[in-house]
VOPAGU-2260 file (C-alpha; in pm, 1 decimal, decimal comma):
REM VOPAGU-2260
SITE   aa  ch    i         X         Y         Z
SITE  UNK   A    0   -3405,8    6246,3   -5898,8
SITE  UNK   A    1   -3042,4    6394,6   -5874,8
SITE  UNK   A    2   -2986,5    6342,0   -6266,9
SITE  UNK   A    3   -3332,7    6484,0   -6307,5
SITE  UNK   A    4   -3244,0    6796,7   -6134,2
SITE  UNK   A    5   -2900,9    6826,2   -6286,0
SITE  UNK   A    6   -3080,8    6807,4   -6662,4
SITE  UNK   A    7   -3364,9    6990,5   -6551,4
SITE  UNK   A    8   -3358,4    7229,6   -6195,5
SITE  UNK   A    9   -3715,2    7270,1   -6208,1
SITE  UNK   A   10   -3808,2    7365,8   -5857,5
SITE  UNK   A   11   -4106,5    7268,8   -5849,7
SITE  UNK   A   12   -4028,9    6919,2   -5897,3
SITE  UNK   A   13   -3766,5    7000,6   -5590,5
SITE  UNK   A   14   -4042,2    7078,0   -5347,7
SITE  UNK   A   15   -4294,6    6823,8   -5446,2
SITE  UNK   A   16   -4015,1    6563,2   -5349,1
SITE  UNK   A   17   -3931,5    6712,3   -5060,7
SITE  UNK   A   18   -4325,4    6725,0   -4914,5
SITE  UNK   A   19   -4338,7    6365,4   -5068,1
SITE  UNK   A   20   -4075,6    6275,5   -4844,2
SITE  UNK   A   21   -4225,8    6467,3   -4588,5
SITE  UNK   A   22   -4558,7    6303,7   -4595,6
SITE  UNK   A   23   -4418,9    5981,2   -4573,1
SITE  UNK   A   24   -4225,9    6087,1   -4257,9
SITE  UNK   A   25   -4489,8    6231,8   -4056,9
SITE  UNK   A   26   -4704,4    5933,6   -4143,0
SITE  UNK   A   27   -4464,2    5638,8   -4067,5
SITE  UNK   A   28   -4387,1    5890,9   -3712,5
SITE  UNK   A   29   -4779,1    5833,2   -3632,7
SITE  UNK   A   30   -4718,7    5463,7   -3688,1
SITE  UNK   A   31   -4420,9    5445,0   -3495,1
SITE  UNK   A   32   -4622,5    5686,6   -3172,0
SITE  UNK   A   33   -4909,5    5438,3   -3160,4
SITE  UNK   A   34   -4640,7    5163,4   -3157,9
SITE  UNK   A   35   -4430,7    5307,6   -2890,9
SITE  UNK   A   36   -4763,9    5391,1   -2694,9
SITE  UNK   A   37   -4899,9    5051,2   -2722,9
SITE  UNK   A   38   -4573,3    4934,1   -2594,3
SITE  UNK   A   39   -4592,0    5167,9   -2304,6
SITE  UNK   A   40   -4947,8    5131,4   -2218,5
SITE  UNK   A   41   -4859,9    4726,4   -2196,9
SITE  UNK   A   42   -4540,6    4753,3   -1914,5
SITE  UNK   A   43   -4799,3    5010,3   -1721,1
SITE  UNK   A   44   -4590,0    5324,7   -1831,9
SITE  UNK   A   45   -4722,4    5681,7   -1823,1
SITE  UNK   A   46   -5098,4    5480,8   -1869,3
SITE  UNK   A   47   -5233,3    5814,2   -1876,3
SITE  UNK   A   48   -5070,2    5898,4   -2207,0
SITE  UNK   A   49   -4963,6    5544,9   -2314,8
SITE  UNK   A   50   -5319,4    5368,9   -2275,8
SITE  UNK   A   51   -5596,8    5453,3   -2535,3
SITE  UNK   A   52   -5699,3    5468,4   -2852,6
SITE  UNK   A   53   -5431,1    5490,5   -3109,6
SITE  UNK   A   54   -5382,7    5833,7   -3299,6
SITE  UNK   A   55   -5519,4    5808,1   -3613,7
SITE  UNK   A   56   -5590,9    6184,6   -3769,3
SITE  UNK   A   57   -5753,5    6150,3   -4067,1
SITE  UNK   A   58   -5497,5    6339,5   -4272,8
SITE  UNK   A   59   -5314,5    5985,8   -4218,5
SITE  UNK   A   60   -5538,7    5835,2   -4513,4
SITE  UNK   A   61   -5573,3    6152,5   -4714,6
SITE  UNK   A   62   -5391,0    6259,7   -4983,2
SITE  UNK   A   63   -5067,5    6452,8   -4953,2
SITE  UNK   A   64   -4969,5    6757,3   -4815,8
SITE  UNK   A   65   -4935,9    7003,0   -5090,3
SITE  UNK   A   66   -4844,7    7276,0   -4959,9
SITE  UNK   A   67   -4566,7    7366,2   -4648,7
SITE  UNK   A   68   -4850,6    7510,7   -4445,6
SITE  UNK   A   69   -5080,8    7246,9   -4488,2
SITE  UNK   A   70   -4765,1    6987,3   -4359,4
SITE  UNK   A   71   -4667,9    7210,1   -4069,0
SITE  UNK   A   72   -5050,4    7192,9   -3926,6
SITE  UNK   A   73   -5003,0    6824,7   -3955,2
SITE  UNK   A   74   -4667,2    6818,9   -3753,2
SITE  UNK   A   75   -4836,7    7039,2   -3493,4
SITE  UNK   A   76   -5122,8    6799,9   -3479,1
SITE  UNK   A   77   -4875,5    6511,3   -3399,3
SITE  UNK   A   78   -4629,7    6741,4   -3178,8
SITE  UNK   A   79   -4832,3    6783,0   -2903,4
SITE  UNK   A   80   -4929,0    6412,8   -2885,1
SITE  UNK   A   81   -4544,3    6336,9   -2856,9
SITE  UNK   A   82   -4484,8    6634,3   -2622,3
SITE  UNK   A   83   -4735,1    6519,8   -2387,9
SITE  UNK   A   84   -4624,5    6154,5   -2419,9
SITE  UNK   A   85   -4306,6    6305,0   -2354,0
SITE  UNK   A   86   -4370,1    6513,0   -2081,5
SITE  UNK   A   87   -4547,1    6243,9   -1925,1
SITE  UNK   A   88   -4258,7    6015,9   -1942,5
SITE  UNK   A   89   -4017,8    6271,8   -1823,9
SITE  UNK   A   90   -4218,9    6332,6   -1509,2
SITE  UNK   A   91   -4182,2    5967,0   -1443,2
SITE  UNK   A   92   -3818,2    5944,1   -1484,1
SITE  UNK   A   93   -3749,1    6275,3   -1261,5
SITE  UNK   A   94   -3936,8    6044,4    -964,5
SITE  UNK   A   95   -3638,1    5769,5   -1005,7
SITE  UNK   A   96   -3345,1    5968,2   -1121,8
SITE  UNK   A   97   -3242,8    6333,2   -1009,0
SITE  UNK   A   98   -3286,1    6645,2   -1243,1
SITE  UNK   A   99   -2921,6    6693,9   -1317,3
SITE  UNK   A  100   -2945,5    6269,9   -1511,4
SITE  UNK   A  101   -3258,8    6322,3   -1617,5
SITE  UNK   A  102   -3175,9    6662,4   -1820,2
SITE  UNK   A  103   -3002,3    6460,0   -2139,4
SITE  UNK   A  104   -3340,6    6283,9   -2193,6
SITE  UNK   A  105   -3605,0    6569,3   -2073,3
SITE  UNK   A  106   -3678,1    6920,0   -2211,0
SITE  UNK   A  107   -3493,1    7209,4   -1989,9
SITE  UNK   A  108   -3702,7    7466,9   -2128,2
């Protein structure tokens, strides 16, 4: 792809790869959610958030993204299923540890 460019800078070609890439991230991130969930649900973690079906949004077996817009409503979509998995977690943690250690791995905002 970097000879490609070189011969040709086409930018089109540019941002296709790049929400290729893209795609393929924020799918294999689903994956690796309902694997981390399933792994939480099973030790008894955050069950609330951890136990359930698995996220599967159906733009997981659809075709590409083609445009930025469409991507970012995917992220979203998946970004507040990690932020409450997150949140969840982080409310767990603050029971064991105090605020000041828990900070590094917990939002501040």
């Amino acid at each position: 792809m970097a000879i490609w460019q070189k011969l040709r800078p086409d930018e089109s070609i540019v941002e296709r790869h790049d929400l290729r890439e893209m795609n393929h991230n924020l799918r294999r991130t689903v994956w690796e959610y309902n694997q981390l969930r399933e792994d939480l649900c099973e030790n008894r973690f955050a069950v609330e958030q951890s136990c359930g079906a698995p996220f599967v949004p159906k733009w997981v077996y659809q075709k590409n993204a083609t445009t930025l817009a469409e991507q970012e409503a995917r992220e979203g979509d998946l970004d507040a299923r990690v932020i409450a998995l997150w949140e969840a977690a982080c409310k767990r943690l603050e029971k064991v540890i105090s605020w000041e250690d828990s900070r590094p791995y917990c939002s501040i905002e």
